[in-house]
DRENDO-1510 file (C-alpha; in Angstrom, 1 decimal, always signed):
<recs>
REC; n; res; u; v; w
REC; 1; UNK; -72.4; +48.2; +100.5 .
REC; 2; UNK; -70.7; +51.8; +101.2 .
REC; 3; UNK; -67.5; +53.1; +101.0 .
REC; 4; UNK; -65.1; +55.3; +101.8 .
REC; 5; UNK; -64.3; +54.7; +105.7 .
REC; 6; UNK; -60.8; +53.2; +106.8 .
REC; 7; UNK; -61.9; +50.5; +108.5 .
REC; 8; UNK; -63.9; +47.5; +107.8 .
REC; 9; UNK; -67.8; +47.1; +109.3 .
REC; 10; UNK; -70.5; +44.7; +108.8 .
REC; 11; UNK; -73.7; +45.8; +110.6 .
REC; 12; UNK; -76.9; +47.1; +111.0 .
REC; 13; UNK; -78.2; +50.5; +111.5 .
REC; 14; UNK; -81.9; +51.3; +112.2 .
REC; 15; UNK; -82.6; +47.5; +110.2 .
REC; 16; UNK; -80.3; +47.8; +107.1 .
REC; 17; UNK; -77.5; +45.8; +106.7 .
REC; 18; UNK; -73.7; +48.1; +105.6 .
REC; 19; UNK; -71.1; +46.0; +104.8 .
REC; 20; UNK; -67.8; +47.9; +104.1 .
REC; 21; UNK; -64.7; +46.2; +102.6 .
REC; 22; UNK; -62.0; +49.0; +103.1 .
REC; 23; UNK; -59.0; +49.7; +100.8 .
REC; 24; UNK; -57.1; +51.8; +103.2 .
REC; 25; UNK; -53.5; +52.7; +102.2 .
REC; 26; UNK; -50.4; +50.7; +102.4 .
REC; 27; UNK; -49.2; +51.8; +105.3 .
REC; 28; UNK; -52.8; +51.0; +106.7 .
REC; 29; UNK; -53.0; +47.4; +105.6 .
REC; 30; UNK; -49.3; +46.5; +106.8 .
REC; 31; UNK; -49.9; +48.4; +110.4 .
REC; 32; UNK; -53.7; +47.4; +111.3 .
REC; 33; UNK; -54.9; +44.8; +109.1 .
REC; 34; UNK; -57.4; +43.4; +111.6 .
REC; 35; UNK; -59.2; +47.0; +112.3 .
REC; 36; UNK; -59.7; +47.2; +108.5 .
REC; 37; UNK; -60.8; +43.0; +108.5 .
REC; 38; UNK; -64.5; +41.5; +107.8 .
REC; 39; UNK; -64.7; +38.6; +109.1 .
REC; 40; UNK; -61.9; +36.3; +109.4 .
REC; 41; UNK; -60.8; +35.7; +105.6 .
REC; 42; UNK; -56.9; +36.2; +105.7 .
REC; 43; UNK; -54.7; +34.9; +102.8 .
REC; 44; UNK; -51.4; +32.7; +103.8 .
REC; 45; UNK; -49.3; +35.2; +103.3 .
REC; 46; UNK; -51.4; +37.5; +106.1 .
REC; 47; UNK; -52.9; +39.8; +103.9 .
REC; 48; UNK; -56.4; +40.4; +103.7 .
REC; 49; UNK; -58.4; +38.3; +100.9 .
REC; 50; UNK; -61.3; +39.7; +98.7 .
REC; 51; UNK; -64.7; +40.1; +100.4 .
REC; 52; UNK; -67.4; +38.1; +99.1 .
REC; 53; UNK; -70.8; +40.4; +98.8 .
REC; 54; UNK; -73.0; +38.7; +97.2 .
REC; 55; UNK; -73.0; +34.7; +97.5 .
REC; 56; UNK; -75.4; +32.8; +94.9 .
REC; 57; UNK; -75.7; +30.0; +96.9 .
REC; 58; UNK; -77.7; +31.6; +99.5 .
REC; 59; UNK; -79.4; +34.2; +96.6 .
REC; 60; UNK; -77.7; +37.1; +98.3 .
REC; 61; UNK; -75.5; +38.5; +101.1 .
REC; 62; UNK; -73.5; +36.1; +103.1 .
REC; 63; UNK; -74.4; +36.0; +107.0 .
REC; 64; UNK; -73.1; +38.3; +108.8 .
REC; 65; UNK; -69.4; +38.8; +109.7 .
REC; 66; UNK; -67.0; +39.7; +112.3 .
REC; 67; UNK; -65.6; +43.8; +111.9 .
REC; 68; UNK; -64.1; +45.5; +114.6 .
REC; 69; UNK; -65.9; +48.9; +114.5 .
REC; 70; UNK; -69.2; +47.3; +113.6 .
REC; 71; UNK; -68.7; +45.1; +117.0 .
REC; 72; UNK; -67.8; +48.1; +119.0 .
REC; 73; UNK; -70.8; +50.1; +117.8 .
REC; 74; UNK; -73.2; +47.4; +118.8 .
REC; 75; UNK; -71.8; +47.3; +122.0 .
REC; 76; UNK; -71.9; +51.2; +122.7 .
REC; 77; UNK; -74.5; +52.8; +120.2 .
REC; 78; UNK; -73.8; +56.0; +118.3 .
REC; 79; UNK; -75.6; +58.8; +119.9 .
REC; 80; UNK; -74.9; +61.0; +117.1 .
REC; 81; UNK; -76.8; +64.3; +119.5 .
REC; 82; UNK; -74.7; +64.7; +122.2 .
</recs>
């Protein structure tokens, strides 16, 4: 788990697994609630629910879940040198 991005992510990166469950602001929830999303876990009412981290069932994180940015990455890799 890290923090402090303003959008959600559930990935890998060189084999280790970030998961980030973003705050964000407000305004940032009400205007893009799906770039800030991980996986699909909405409430009734549209806002986003609580991410589960750790699930006891399974003795640790759950399987991997749907996040914009994480998606995007894997499809066009970070080449942080150029």
């Amino acid at each position: 788990v890290f923090g402090h991005t303003h959008f959600g992510w559930d990935g890998r990166v060189d084999g280790v697994r970030y998961v980030q469950a973003a705050l964000a602001t407000p305004r940032e929830r009400e205007r893009r609630p799906r770039s800030l999303a991980v996986g699909d876990d909405f409430r009734p009412d549209g806002r986003l629910a609580p991410l589960c981290v750790f699930d006891a069932a399974v003795g640790g994180l759950p399987a991997p879940r749907r996040a914009a940015w994480s998606e995007h990455y894997s499809r066009a890799p970070r080449a942080p040198s150029d």
